[in-house]
C-alpha positions as CSV (number, residue, x, y, z in Angstrom):
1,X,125.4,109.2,94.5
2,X,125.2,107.5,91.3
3,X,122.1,108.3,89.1
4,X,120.8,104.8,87.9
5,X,118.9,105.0,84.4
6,X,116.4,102.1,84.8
7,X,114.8,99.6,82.1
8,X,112.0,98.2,81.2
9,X,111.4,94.3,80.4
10,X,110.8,93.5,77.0
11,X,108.2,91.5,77.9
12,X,106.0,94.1,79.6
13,X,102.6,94.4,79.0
14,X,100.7,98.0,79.2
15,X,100.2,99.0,82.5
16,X,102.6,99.2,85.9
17,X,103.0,95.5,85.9
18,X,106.5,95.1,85.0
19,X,110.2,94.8,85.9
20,X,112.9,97.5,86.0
21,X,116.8,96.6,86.0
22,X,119.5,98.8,86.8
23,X,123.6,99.1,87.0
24,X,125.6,101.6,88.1
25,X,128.4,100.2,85.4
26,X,129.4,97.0,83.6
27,X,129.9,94.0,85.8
28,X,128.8,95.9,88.5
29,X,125.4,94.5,91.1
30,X,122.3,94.7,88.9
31,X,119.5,96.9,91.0
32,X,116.0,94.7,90.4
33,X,112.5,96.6,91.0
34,X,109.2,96.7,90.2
35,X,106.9,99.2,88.3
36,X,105.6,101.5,90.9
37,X,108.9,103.6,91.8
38,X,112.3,101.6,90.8
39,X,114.1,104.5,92.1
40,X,112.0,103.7,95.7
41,X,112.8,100.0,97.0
42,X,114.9,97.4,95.1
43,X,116.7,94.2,95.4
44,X,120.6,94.2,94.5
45,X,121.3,91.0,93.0
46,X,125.3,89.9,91.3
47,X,125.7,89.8,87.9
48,X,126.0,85.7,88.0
49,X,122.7,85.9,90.2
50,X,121.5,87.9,87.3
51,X,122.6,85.7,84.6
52,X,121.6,82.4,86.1
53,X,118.4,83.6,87.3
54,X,117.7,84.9,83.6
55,X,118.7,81.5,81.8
56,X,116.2,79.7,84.3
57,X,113.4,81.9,82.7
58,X,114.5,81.3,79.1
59,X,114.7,77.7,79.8
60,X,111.6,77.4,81.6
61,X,110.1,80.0,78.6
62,X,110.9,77.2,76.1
63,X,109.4,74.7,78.1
């Protein structure tokens, strides 16, 4: 099995309050979790689902 090195948003605050992303290589499914245990239970999104689902946050950001 392929070890997955998770990241940390940018935008995280201190604390356990934040989002983790994943991939197991370029282009591949991006792995989606939340601060408690990425490694534990995720949501595998595509990379478009990724993309679009980032440039709706920027937008909405600029907003």
């Amino acid at each position: 099995m392929t070890q997955l090195s998770w990241r940390k948003s940018s935008f995280c605050q201190e604390g356990e309050a934040c989002v983790h992303v994943a991939t197991t290589a370029p282009g591949a499914a991006v792995k989606v979790a939340g601060s408690a245990d990425p490694g534990e239970a995720h949501l595998t999104v595509s990379p478009t689902a990724w993309s679009t689902f980032l440039q709706a946050v920027k937008e909405l950001s600029a907003s």
